[in-house]
N, C-alpha and C positions, 0 to 999 in steps of 0.2 A: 599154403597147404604143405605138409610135411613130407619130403623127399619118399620116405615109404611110402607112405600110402599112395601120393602121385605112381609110384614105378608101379604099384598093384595094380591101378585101376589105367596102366597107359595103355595095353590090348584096347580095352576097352574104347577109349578117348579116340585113337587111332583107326579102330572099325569104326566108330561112327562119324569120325570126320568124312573117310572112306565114302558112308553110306549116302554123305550128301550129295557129293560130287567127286568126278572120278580126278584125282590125283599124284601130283610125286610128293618126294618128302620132305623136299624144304617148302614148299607149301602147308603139308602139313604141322611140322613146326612154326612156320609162322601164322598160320591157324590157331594152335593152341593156347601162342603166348599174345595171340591178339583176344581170343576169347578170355583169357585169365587177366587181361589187362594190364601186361607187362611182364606178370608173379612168376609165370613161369616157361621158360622155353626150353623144351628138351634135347640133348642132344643129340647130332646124328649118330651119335656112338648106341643113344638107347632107341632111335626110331626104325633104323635100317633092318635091326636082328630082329626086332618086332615085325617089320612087313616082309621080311622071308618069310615066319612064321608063319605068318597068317597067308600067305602061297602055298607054301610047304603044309599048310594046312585044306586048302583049295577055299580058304574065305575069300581071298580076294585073287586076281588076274593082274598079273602086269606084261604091260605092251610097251615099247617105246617112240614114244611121238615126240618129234623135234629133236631128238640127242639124251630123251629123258624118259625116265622110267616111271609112268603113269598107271596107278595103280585103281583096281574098280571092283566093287563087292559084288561078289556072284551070288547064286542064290541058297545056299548054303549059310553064306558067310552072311546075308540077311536072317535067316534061321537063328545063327550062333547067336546073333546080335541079340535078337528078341529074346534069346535063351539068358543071354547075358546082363541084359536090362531090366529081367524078372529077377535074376540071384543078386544085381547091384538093391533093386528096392527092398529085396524080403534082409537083406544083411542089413541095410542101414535102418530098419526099421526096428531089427533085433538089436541095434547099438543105442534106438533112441529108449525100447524099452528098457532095457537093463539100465542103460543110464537114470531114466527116470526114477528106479525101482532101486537104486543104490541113493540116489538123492532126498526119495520122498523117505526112504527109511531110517 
């Protein structure tokens, strides 16, 4: 997957790791790059300003357990999500039409 688009859609990637189970962020990282099956593992340079964010946002809560900063989607941040999960399918949907509609013409 292409660095852009991965950074666009990491919010995203990020709350819904989140949304599994409650979390820090080198778990989360290696969540990701175990889901993508090596392709990709994000930085803490790009995970960290992300889940301020999304504090500084009130999507998620962080506490620290054991020395580490565990983070947990409130219920907001499950809101955002589902908000989230509707604009990821109506976009990719609007990328397969026009693509279609560039190719069949």
């Amino acid at each position: 997957m292409d660095n852009d688009i991965r950074r666009a859609f990491l919010k995203y990637i990020v709350l819904t790791v989140i949304s599994k189970k409650s979390t820090h962020g080198y778990e989360i990282i290696k969540t990701i790059e175990a889901s993508s099956k090596g392709k990709w593992k994000p930085s803490t340079g790009s995970i960290y300003p992300i889940l301020d964010y999304l504090v500084s946002e009130g999507y998620v809560r962080s506490e620290e357990i054991d020395r580490k900063k565990v983070y947990t989607i409130t219920p907001e941040g499950s809101v955002a999500l589902e908000e989230m999960t509707q604009k990821k399918a109506e976009l990719l949907n609007e990328i397969s039409m026009l693509i279609d509609s560039i190719t069949e013409g």
